[in-house]
Predicted model as a PDB file, atoms N, CA, C, CB and O in Angstrom, pLDDT in the B-factor column:
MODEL        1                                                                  
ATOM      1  N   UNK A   1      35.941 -21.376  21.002  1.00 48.00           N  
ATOM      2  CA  UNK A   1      35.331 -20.746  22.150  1.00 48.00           C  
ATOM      3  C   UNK A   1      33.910 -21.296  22.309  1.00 48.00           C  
ATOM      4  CB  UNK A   1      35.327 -19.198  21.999  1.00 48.00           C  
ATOM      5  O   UNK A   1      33.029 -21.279  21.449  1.00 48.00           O  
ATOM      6  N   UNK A   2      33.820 -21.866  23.757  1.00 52.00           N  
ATOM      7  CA  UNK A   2      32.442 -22.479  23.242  1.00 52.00           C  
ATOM      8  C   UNK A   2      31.031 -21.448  23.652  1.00 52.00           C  
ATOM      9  CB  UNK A   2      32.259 -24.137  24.059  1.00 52.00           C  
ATOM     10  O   UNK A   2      31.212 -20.535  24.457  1.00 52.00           O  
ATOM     11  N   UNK A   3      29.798 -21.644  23.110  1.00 53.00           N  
ATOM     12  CA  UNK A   3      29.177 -20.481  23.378  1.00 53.00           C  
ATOM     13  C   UNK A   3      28.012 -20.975  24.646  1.00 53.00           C  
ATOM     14  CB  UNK A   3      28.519 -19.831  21.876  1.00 53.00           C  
ATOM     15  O   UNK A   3      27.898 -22.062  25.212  1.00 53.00           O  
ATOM     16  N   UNK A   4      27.447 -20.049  24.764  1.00 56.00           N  
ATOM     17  CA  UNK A   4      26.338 -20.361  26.081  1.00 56.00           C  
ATOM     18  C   UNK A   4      25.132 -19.757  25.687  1.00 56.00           C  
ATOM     19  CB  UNK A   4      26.752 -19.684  27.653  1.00 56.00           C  
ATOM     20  O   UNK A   4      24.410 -19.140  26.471  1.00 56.00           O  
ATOM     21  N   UNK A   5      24.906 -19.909  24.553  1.00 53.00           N  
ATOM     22  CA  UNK A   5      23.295 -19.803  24.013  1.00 53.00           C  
ATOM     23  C   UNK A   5      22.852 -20.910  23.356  1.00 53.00           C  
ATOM     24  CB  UNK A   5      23.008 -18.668  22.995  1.00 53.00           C  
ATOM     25  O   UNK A   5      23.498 -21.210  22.352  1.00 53.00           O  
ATOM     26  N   UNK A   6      21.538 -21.887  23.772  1.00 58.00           N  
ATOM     27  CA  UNK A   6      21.262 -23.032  23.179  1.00 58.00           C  
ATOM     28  C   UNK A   6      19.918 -22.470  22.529  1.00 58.00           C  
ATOM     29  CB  UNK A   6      21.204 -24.346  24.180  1.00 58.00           C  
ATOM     30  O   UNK A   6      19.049 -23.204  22.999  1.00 58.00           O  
ATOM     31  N   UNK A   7      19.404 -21.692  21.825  1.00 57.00           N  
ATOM     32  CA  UNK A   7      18.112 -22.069  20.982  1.00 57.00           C  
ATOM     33  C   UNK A   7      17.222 -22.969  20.412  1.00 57.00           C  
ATOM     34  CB  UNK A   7      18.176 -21.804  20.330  1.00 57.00           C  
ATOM     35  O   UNK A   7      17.280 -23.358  19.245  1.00 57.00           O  
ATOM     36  N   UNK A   8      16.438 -23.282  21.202  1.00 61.00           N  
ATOM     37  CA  UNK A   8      15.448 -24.617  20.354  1.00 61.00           C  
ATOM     38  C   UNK A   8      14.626 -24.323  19.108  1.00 61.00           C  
ATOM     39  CB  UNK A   8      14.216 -25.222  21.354  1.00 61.00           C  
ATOM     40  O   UNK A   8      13.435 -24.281  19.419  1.00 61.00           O  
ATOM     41  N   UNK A   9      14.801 -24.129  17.962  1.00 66.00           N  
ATOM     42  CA  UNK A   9      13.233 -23.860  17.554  1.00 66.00           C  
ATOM     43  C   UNK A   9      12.127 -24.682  16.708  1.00 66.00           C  
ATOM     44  CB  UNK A   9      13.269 -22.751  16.854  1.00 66.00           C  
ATOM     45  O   UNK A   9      12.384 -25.699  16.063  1.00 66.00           O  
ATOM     46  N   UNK A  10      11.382 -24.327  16.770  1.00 70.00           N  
ATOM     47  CA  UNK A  10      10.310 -25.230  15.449  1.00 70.00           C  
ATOM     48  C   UNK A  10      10.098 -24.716  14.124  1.00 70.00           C  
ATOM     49  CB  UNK A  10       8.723 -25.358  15.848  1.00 70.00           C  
ATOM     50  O   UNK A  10      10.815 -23.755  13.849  1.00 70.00           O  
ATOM     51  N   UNK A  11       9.413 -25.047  13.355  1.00 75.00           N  
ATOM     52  CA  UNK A  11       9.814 -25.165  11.969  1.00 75.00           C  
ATOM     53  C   UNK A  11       8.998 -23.715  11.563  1.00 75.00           C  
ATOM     54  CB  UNK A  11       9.284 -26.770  11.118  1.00 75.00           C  
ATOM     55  O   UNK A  11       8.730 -23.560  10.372  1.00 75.00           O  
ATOM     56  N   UNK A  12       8.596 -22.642  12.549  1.00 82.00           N  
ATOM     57  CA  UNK A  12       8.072 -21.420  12.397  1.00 82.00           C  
ATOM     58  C   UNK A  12       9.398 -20.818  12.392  1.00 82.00           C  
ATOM     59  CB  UNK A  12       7.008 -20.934  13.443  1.00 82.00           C  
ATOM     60  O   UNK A  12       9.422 -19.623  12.094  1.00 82.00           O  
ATOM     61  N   UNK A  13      10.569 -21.418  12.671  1.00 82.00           N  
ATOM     62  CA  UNK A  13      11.784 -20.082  12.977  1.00 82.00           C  
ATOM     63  C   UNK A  13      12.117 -19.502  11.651  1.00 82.00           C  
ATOM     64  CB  UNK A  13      13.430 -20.635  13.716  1.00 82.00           C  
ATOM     65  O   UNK A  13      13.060 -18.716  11.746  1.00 82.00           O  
ATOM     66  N   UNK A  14      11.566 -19.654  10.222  1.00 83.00           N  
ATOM     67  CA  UNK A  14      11.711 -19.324   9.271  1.00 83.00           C  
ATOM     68  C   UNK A  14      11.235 -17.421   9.684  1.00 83.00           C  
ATOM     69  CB  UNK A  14      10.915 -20.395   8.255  1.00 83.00           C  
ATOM     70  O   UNK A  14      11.930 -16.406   9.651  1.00 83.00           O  
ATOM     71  N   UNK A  15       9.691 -17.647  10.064  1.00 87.00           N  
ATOM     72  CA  UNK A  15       9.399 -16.316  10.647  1.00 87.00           C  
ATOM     73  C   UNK A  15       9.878 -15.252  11.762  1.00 87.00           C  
ATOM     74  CB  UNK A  15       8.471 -16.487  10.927  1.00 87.00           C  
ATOM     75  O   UNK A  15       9.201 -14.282  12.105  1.00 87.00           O  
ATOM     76  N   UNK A  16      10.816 -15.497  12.140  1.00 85.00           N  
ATOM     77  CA  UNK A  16      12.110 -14.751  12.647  1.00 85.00           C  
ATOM     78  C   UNK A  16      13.082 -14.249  12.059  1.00 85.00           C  
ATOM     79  CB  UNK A  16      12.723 -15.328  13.297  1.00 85.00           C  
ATOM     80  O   UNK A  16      13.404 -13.070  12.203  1.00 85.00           O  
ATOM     81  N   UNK A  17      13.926 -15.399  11.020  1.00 85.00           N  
ATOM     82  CA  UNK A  17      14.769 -14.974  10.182  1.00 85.00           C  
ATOM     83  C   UNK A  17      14.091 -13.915   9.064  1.00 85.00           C  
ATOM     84  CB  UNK A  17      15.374 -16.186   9.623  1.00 85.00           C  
ATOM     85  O   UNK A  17      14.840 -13.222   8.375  1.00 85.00           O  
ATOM     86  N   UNK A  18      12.849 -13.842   8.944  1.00 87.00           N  
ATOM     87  CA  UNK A  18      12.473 -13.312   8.129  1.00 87.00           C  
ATOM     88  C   UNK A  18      12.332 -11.997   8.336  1.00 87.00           C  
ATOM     89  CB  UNK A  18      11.648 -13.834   7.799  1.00 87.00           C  
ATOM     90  O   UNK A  18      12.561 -11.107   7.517  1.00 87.00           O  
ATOM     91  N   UNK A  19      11.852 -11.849   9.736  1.00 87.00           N  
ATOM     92  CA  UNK A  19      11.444 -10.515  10.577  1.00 87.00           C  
ATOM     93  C   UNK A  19      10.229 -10.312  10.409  1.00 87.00           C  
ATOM     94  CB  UNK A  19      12.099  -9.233  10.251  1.00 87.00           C  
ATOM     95  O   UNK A  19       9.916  -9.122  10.439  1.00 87.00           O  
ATOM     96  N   UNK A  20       9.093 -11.325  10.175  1.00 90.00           N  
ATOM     97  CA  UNK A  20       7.490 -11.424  10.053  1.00 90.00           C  
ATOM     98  C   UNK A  20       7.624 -11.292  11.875  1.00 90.00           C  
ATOM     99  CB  UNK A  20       6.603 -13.246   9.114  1.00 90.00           C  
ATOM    100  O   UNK A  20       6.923 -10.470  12.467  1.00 90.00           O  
ATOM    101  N   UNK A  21       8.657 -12.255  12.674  1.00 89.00           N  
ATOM    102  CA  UNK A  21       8.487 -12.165  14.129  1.00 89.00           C  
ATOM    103  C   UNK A  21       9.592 -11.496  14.932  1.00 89.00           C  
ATOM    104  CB  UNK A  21       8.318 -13.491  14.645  1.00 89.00           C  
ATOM    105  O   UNK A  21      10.805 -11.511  14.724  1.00 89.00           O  
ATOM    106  N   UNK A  22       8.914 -10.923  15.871  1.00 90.00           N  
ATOM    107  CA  UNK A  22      10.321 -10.030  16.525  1.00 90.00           C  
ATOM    108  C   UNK A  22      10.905 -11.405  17.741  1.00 90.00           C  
ATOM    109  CB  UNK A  22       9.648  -8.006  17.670  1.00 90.00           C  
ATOM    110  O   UNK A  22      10.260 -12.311  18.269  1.00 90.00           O  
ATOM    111  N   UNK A  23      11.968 -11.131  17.814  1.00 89.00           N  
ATOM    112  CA  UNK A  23      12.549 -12.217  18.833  1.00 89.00           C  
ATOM    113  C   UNK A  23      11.856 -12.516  20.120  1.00 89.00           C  
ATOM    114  CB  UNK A  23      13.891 -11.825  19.255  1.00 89.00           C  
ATOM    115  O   UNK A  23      11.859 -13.671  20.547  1.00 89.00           O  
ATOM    116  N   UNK A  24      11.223 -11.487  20.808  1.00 90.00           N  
ATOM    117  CA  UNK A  24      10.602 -11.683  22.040  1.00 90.00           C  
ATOM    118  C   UNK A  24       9.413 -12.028  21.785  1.00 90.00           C  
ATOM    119  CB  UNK A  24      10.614 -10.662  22.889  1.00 90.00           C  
ATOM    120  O   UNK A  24       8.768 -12.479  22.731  1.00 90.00           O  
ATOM    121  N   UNK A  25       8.825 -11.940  20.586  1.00 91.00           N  
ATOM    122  CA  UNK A  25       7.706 -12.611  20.322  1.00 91.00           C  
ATOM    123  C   UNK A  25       7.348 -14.106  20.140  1.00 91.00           C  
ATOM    124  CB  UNK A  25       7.424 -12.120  19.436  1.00 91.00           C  
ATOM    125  O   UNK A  25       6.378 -14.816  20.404  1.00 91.00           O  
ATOM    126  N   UNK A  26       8.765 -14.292  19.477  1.00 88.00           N  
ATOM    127  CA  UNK A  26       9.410 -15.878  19.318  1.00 88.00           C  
ATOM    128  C   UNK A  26       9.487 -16.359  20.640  1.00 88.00           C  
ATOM    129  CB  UNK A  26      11.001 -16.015  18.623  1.00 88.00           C  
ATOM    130  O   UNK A  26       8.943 -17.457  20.754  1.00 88.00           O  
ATOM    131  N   UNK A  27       9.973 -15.918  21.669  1.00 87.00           N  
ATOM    132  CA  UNK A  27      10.081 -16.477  22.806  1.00 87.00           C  
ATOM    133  C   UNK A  27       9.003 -16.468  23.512  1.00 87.00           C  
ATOM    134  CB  UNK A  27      10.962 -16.041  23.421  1.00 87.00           C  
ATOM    135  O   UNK A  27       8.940 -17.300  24.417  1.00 87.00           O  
ATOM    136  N   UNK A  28       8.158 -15.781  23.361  1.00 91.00           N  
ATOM    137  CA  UNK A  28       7.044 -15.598  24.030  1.00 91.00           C  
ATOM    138  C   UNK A  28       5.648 -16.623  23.717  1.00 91.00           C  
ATOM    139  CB  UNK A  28       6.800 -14.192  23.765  1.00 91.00           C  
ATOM    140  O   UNK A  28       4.867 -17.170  24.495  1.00 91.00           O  
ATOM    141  N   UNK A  29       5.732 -16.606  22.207  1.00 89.00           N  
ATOM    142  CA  UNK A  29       4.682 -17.296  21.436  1.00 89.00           C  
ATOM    143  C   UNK A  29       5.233 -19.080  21.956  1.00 89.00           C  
ATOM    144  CB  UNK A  29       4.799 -16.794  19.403  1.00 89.00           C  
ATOM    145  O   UNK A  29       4.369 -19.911  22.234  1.00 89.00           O  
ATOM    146  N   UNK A  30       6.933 -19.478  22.022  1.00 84.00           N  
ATOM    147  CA  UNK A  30       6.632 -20.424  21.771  1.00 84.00           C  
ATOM    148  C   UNK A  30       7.599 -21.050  20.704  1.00 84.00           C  
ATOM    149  CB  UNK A  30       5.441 -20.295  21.563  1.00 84.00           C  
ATOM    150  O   UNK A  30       8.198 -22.119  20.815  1.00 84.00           O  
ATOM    151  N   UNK A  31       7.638 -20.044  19.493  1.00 84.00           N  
ATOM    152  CA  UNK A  31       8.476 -20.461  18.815  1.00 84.00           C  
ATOM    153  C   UNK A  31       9.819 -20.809  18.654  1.00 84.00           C  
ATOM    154  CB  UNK A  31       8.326 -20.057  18.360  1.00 84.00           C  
ATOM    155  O   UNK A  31      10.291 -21.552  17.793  1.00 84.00           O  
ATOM    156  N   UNK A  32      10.532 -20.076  19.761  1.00 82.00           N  
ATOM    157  CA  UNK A  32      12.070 -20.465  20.419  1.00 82.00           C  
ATOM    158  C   UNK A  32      12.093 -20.494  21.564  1.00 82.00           C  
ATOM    159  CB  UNK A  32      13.178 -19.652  20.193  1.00 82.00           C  
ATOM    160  O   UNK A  32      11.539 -19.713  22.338  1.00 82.00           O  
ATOM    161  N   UNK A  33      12.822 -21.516  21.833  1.00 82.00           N  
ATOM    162  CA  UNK A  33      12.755 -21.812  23.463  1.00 82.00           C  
ATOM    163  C   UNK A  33      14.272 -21.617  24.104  1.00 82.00           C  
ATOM    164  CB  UNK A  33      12.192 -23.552  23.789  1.00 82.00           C  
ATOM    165  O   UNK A  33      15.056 -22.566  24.074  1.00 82.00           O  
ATOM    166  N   UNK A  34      14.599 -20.517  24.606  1.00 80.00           N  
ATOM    167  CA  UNK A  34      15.953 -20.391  25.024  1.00 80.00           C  
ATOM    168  C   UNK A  34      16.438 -21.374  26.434  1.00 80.00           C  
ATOM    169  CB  UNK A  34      16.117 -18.794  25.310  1.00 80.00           C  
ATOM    170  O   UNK A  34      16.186 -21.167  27.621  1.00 80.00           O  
ATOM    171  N   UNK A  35      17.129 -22.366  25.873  1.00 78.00           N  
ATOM    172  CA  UNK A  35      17.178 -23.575  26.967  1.00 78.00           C  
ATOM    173  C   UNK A  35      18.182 -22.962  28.064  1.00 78.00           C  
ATOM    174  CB  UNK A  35      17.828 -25.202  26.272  1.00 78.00           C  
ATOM    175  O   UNK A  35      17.734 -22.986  29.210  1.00 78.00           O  
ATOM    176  N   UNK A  36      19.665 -22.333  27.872  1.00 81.00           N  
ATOM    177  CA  UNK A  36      20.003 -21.358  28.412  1.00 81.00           C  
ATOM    178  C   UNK A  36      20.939 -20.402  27.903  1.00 81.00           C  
ATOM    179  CB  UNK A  36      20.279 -21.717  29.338  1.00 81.00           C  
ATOM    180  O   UNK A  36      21.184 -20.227  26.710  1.00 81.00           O  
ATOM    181  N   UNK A  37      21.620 -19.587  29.195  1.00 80.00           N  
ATOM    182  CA  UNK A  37      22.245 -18.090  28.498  1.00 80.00           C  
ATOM    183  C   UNK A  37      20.777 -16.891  28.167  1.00 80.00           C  
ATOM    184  CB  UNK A  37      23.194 -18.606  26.564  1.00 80.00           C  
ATOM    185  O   UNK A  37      19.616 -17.097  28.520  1.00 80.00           O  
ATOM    186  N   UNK A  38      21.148 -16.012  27.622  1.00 82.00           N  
ATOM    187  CA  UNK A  38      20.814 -14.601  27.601  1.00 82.00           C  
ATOM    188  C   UNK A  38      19.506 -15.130  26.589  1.00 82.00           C  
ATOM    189  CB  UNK A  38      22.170 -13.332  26.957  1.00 82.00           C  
ATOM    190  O   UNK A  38      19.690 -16.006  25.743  1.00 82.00           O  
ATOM    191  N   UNK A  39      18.649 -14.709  26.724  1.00 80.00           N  
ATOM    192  CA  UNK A  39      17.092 -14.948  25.403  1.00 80.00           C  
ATOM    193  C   UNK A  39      17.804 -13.690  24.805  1.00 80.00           C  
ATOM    194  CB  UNK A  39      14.770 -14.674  26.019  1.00 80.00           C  
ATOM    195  O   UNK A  39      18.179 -14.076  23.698  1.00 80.00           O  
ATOM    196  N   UNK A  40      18.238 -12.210  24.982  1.00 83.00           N  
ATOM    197  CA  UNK A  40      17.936 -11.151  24.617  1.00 83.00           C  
ATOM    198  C   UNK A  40      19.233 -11.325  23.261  1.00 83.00           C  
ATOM    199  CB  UNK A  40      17.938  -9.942  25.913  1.00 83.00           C  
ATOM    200  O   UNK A  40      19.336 -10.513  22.341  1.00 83.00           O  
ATOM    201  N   UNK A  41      20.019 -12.418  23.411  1.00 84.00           N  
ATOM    202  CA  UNK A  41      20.798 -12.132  22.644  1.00 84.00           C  
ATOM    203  C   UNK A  41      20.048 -12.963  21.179  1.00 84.00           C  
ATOM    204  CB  UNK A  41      22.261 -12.521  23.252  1.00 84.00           C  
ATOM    205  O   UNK A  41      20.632 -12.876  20.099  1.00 84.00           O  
ATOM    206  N   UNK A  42      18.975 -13.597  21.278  1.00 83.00           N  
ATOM    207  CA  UNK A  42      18.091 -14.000  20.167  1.00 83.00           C  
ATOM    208  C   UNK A  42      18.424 -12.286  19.148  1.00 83.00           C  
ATOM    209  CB  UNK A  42      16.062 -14.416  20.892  1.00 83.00           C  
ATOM    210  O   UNK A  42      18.931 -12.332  18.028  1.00 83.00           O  
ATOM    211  N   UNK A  43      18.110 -11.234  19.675  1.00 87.00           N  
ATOM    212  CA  UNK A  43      18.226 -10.067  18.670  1.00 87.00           C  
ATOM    213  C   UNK A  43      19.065 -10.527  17.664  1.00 87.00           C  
ATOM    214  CB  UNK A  43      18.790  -8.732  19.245  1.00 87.00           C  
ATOM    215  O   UNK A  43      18.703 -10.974  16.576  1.00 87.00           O  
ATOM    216  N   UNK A  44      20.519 -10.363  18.185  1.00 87.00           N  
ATOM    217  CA  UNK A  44      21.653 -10.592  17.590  1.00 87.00           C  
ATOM    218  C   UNK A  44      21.311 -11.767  16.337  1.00 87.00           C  
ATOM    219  CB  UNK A  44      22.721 -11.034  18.752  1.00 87.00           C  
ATOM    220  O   UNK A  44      21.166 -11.457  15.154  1.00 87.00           O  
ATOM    221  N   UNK A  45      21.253 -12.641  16.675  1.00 83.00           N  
ATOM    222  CA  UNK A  45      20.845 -14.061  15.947  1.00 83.00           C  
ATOM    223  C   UNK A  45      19.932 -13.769  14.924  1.00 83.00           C  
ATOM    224  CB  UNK A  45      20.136 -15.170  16.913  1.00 83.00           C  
ATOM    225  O   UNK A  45      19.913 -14.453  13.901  1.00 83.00           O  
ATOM    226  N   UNK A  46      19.148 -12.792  15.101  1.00 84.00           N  
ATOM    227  CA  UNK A  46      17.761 -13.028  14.060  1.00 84.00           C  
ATOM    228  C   UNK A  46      18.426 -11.564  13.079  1.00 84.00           C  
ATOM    229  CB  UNK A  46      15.591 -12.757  15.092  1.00 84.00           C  
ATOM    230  O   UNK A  46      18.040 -11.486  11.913  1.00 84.00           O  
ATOM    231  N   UNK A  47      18.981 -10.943  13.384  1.00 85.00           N  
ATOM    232  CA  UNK A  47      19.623  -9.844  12.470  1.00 85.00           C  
ATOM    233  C   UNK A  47      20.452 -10.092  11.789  1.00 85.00           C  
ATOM    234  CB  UNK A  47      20.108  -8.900  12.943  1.00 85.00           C  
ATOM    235  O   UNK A  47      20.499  -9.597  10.663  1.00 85.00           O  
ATOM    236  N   UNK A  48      21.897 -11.411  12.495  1.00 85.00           N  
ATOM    237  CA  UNK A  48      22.922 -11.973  11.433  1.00 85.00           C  
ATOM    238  C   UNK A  48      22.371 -12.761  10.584  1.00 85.00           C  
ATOM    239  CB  UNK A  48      24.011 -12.715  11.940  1.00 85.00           C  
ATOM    240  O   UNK A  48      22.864 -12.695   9.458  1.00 85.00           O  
ATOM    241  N   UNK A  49      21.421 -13.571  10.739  1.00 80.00           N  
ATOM    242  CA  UNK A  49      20.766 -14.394  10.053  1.00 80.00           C  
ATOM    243  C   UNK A  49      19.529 -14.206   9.347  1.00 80.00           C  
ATOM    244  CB  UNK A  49      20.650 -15.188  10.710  1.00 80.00           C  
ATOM    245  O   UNK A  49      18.690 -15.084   9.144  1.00 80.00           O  
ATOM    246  N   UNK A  50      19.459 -12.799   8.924  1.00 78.00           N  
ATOM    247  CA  UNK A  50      18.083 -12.502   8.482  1.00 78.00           C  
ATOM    248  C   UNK A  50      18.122 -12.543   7.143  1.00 78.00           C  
ATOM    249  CB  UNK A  50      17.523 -11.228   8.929  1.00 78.00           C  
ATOM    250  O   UNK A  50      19.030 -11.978   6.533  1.00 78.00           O  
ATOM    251  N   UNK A  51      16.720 -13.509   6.250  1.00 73.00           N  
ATOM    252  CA  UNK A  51      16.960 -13.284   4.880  1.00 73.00           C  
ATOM    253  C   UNK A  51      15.827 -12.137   4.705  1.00 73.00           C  
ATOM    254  CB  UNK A  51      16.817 -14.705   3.888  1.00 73.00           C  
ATOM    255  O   UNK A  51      15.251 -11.583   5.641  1.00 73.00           O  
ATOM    256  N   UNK A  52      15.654 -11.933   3.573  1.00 72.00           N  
ATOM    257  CA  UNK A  52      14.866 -10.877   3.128  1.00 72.00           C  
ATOM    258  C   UNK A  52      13.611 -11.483   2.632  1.00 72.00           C  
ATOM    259  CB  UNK A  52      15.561 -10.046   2.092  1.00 72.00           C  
ATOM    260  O   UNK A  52      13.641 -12.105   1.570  1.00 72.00           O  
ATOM    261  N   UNK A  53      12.709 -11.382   3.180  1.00 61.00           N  
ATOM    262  CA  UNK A  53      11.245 -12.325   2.079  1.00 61.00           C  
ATOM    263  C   UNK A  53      10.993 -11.537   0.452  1.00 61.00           C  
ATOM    264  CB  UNK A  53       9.152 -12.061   3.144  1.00 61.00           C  
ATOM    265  O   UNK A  53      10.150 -11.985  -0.326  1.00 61.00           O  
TER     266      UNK A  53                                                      
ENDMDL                                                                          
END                                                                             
């Protein structure tokens, strides 16, 4: 199934997975660039993929 969220990020996206950054902050600051599809589904993404610092 193919998906329709492309995320760009830079080498800060560690601080997302981490939850130092909230997703809309990521998008906002810079640090992910939602090329297209939904930004809001970044939530989703940064919660399945969250490590613990």
């Amino acid at each position: 199934m193919p998906t329709n969220r492309n995320p760009v990020a830079g080498p800060d996206i560690h601080r997302l997975i981490s939850g130092e950054l909230a997703p809309d902050r990521a998008i906002a600051t810079g640090v992910v660039e939602v090329l297209c599809g939904r930004g809001d589904l970044l939530d989703r993404f940064a919660s399945t993929f969250h490590l613990a610092a």
